[in-house]
BATOR-588138 format. One record per residue (C-alpha): y, z, x; residue in one letter; residue number from 1. Coordinates in nm, 4 decimals. Each point is the difference from the previous one (the first is absolute). Example, Ala and Ser with C-alpha at 12.3 -4.5 7.8 and 13.67 -1.06 7.14 Angstrom:
# BATOR-588138
        c2        c3        c1  r    k
   -0.4500    0.7800    1.2300  A    1
    0.3440   -0.0660    0.1370  S    2
This chain:
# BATOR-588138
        c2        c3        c1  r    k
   -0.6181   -2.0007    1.6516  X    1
   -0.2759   -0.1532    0.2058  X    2
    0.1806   -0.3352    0.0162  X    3
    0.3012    0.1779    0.1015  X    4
   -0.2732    0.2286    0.2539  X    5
   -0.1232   -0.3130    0.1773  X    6
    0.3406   -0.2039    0.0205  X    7
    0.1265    0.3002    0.2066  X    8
    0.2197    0.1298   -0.2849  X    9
   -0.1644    0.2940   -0.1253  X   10
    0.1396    0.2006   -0.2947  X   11
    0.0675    0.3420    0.1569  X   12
    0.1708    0.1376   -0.3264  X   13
   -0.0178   -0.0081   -0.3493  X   14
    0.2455    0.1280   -0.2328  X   15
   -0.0995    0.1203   -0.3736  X   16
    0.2757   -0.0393   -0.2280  X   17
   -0.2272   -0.0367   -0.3205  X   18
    0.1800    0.1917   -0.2899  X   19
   -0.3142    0.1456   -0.1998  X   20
   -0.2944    0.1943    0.1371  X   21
   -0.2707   -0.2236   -0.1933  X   22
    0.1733   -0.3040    0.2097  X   23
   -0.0767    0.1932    0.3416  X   24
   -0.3654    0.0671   -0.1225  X   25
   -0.0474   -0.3589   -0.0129  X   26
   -0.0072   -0.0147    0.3571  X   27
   -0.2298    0.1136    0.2204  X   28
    0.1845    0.1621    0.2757  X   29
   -0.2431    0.1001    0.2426  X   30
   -0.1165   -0.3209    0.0020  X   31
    0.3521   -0.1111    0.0690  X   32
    0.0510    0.2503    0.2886  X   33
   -0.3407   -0.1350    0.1301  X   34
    0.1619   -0.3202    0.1247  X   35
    0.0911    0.0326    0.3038  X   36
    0.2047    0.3151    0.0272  X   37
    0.1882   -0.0802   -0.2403  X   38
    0.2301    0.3326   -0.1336  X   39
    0.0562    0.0353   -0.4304  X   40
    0.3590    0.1183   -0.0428  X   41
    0.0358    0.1458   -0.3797  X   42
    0.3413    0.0015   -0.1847  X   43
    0.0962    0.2578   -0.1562  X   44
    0.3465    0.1194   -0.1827  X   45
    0.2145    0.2879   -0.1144  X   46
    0.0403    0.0754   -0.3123  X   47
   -0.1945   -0.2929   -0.1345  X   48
   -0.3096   -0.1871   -0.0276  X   49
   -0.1506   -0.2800   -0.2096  X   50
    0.1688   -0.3171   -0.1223  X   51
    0.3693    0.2410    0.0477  X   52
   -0.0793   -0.1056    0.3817  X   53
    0.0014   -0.3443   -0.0281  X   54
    0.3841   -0.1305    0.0267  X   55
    0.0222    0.2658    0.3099  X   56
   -0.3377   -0.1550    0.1708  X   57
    0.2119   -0.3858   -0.0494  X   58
    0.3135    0.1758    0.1149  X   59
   -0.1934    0.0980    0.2978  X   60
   -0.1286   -0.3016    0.0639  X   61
    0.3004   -0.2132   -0.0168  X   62
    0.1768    0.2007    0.2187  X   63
   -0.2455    0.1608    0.2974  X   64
   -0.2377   -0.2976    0.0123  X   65
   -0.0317    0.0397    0.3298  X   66
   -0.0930    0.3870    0.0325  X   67
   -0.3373   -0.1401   -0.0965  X   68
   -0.1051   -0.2333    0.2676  X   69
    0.2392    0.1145    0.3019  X   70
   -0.2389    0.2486    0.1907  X   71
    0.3058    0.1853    0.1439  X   72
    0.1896    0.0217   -0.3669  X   73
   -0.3106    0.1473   -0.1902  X   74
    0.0835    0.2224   -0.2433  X   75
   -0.1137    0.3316    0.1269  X   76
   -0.2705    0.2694   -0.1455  X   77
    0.2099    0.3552   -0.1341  X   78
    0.3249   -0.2066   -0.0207  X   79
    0.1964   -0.0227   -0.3016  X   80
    0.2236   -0.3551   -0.0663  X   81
    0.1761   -0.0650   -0.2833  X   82
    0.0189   -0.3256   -0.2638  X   83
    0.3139   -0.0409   -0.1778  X   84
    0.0183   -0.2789   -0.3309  X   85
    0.3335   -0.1446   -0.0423  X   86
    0.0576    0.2584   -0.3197  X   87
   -0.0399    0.2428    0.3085  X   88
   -0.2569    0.1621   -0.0917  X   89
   -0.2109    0.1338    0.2908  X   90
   -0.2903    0.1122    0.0663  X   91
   -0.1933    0.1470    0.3129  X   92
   -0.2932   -0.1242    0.1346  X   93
   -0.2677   -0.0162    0.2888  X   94
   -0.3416   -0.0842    0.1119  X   95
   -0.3436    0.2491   -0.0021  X   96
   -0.1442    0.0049    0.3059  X   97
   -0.1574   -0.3042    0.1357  X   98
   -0.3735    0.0234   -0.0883  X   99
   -0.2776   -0.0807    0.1968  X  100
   -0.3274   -0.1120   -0.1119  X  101
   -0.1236    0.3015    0.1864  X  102
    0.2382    0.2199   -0.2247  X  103
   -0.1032   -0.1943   -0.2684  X  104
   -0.3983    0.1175    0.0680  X  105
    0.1407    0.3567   -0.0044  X  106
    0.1732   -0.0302   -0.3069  X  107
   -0.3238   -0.1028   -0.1816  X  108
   -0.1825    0.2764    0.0958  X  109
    0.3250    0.2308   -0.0684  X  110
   -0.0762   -0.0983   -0.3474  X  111
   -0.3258    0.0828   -0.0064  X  112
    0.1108    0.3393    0.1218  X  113
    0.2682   -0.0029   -0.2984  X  114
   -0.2126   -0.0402   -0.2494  X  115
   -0.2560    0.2309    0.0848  X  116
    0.2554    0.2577   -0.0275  X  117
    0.1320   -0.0640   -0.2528  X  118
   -0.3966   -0.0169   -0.1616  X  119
   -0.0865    0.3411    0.1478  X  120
    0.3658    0.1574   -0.1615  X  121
    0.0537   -0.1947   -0.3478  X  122
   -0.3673   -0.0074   -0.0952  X  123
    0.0969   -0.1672   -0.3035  X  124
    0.0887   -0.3484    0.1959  X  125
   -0.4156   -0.0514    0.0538  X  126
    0.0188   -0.1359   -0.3463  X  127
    0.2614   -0.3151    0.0434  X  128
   -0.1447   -0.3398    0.1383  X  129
    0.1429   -0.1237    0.3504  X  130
    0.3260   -0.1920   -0.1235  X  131
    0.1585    0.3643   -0.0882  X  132
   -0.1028    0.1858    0.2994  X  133
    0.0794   -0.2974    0.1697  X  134
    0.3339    0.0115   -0.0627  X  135
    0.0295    0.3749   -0.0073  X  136
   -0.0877    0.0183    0.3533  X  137
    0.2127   -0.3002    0.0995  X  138
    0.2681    0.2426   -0.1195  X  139
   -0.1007    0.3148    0.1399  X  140
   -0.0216   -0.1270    0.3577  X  141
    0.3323   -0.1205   -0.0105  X  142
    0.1402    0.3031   -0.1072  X  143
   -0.2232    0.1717    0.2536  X  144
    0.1740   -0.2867    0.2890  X  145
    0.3360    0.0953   -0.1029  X  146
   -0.0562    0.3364    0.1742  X  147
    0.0388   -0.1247    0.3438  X  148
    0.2296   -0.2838   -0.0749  X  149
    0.4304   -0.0159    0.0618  X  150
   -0.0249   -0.2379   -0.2696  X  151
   -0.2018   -0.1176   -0.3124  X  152
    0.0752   -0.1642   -0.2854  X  153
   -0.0552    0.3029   -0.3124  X  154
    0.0339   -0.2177   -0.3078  X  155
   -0.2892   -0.1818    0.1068  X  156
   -0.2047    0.2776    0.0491  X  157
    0.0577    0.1085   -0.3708  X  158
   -0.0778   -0.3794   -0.0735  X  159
   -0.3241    0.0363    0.1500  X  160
   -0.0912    0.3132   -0.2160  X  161
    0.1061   -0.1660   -0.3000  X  162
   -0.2272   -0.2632    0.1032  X  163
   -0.2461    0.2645   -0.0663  X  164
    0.0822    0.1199   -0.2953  X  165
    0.0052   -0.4287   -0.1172  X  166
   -0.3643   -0.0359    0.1136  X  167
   -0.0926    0.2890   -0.2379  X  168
    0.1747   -0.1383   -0.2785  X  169
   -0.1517   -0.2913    0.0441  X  170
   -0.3133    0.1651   -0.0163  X  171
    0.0908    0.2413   -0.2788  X  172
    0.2104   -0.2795   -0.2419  X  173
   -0.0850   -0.3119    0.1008  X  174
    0.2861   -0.2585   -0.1158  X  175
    0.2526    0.2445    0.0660  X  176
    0.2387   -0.1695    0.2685  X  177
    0.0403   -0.3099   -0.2460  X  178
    0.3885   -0.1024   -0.0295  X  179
   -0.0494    0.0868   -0.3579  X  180
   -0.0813    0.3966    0.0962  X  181
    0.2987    0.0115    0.3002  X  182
    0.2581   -0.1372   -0.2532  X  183
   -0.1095    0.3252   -0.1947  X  184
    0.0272    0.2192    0.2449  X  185
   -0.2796   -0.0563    0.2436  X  186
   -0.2309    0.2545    0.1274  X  187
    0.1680    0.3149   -0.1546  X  188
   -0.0392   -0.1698   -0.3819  X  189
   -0.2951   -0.1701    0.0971  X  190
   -0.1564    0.3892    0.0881  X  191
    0.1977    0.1895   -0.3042  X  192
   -0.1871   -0.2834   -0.2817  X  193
   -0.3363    0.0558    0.1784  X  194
   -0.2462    0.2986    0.0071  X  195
    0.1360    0.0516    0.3083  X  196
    0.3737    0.1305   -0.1193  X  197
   -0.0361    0.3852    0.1139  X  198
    0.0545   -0.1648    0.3191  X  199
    0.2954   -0.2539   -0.1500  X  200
    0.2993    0.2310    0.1667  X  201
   -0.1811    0.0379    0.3549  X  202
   -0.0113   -0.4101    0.0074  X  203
    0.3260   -0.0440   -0.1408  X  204
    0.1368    0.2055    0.3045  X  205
   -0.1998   -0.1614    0.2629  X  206
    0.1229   -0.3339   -0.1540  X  207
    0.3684    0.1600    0.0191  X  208
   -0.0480    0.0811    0.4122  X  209
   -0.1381   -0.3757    0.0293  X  210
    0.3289   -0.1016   -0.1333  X  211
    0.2327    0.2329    0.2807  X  212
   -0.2724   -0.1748    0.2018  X  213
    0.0113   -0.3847   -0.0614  X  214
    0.3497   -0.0420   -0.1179  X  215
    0.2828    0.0494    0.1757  X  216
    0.3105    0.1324   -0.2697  X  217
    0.3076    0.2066   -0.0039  X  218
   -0.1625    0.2566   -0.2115  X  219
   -0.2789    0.0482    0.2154  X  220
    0.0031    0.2161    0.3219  X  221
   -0.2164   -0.0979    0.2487  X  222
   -0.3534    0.0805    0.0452  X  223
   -0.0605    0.3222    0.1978  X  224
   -0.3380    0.1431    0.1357  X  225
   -0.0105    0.2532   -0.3392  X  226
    0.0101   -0.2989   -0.2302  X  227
   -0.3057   -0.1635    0.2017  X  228
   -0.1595    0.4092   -0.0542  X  229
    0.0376    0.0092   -0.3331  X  230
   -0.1315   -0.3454   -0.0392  X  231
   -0.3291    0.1046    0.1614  X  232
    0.0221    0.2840   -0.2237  X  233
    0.0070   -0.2162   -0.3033  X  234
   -0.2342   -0.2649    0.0916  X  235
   -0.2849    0.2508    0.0724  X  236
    0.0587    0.2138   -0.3119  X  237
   -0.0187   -0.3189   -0.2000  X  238
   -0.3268   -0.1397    0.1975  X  239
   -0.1761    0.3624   -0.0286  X  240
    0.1050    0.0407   -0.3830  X  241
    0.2621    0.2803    0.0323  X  242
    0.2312    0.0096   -0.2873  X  243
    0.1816    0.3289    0.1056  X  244
C-alpha cells in the first residue's frame, strides 16, 4: 500500500471476500483503513456463509472483475446482486458498509460497552477467561448492528455465538473438536458423554441453527431474525449453566 501510496496509485478500496471469520481476524483492519484512506468493503451472502460461499465468491470474480477496481462500477453499500453457478443455483449478496479506521476505534470501545452489559446482566459470565467473552461479545454487537442495518448477513451472526459456545468447550472438554469427536457427532455427543450432558439438548440445537446458518440446502429455510434470537437464547443459557 505505501509503494502503491508514493507511485501515485493509492489503494482507495479493499474488498473482503474471506470465507471464515477466524480468516478476517487475521487481519488487522484498522490498520488497513489507516493507509491512506483506504475504505474495507466486507462480503457478505444470503442464505450462506463459510466454505458454501466459495464457488459464488470465484463466480463473482470471473465474471464482475471489474466492479472492483472501476471507481464508477463499485458495488454499492444496501444493494443486493446476485451470483448464479452454472447448476443455477443463486445466491444474493452485498457488501457491509465501508469501514473506516475511525469506525473501527468506535467499534472497539462498542465492545467494551457490550461486554460490560452483558457482565452487569448475566453475572455468571465474570467467571469465563477472555477467549469466551471474547467471542460472546463479537456476537452480541453484531446482532445489536443488525438493528439499524437494510441488510446483514444472519447465519453469521449465529456463527459467531456458536463461536462462543466453542471457546467454552474448549475450556470445559478440552480435545473435544478433534475429527475423531465431529465424526461422532460433534459438540452435542461431545456434551451428552461429559458431565456436562444436562446441557447436551440446548447444544445440540444451537449446533442445529449453525447448520440453517452455514449451509445452504433444500430442506433448510433461510435464516430469519428469530433463529439469530433463539440462538442468543441458547448460547447464554449454556454459558450461565441453565439447563431448563
Amino acid at each position: 500500500m505505501n509503494a502503491e501510496r508514493k507511485s501515485g496509485r493509492p489503494f482507495r478500496h479493499v474488498f473482503d471476500m474471506l470465507s471464515e471469520e477466524t480468516y478476517q481476524n487475521v487481519f488487522d483492519w484498522e490498520l488497513v483503513c489507516s493507509k491512506g484512506g483506504v475504505k474495507v468493503h466486507h462480503r457478505i451472502f444470503c442464505p450462506l456463509s463459510g466454505t458454501d460461499t466459495l464457488p459464488y465468491m470465484a463466480e463473482i470474480l470471473a465474471t464482475q472483475l471489474s466492479r472492483f477496481y472501476v471507481e464508477s462500477n463499485l458495488f454499492k453499500r444496501e444493494e443486493w446482486h446476485t451470483s448464479t453457478l452454472k447448476d443455477d443455483s443463486s445466491v444474493q449478496f452485498s457488501f457491509e458498509y465501508p469501514i473506516s479506521s475511525d469506525l473501527y476505534a468506535s467499534r472497539e470501545g462498542d465492545l467494551d460497552k457490550v461486554k460490560n452489559s452483558l457482565f452487569r446482566d448475566f453475572g455468571e459470565l465474570h467467571k469465563y477467561d477472555r477467549p469466551v467473552v471474547d467471542q460472546l461479545a463479537i456476537a452480541e454487537h453484531c446482532w445489536q448492528k443488525t438493528q439499524v442495518l437494510k441488510i446483514f448477513e444472519l447465519g453469521a451472526i449465529i456463527v459467531s455465538y456458536t463461536n462462543a459456545v466453542e471457546s467454552w468447550l474448549n475450556l470445559e472438554l478440552p480435545g473435544w473438536n478433534s475429527k475423531s469427536e465431529r465424526e461422532r457427532g460433534g459438540a452435542y455427543k461431545a456434551v451428552k458423554s461429559s458431565h456436562l450432558w444436562p446441557l447436551a439438548g440446548k447444544v445440540g440445537e444451537l449446533w442445529r441453527l449453525r447448520k440453517k446458518g452455514v449451509h445452504r440446502g433444500p430442506d433448510l429455510e433461510p435464516v430469519a431474525k428469530n433463529d439469530v434470537e433463539r440462538a442468543r437464547e441458547l448460547t447464554l443459557d449454556i454459558l450461565c449453566g441453565r439447563e431448563s
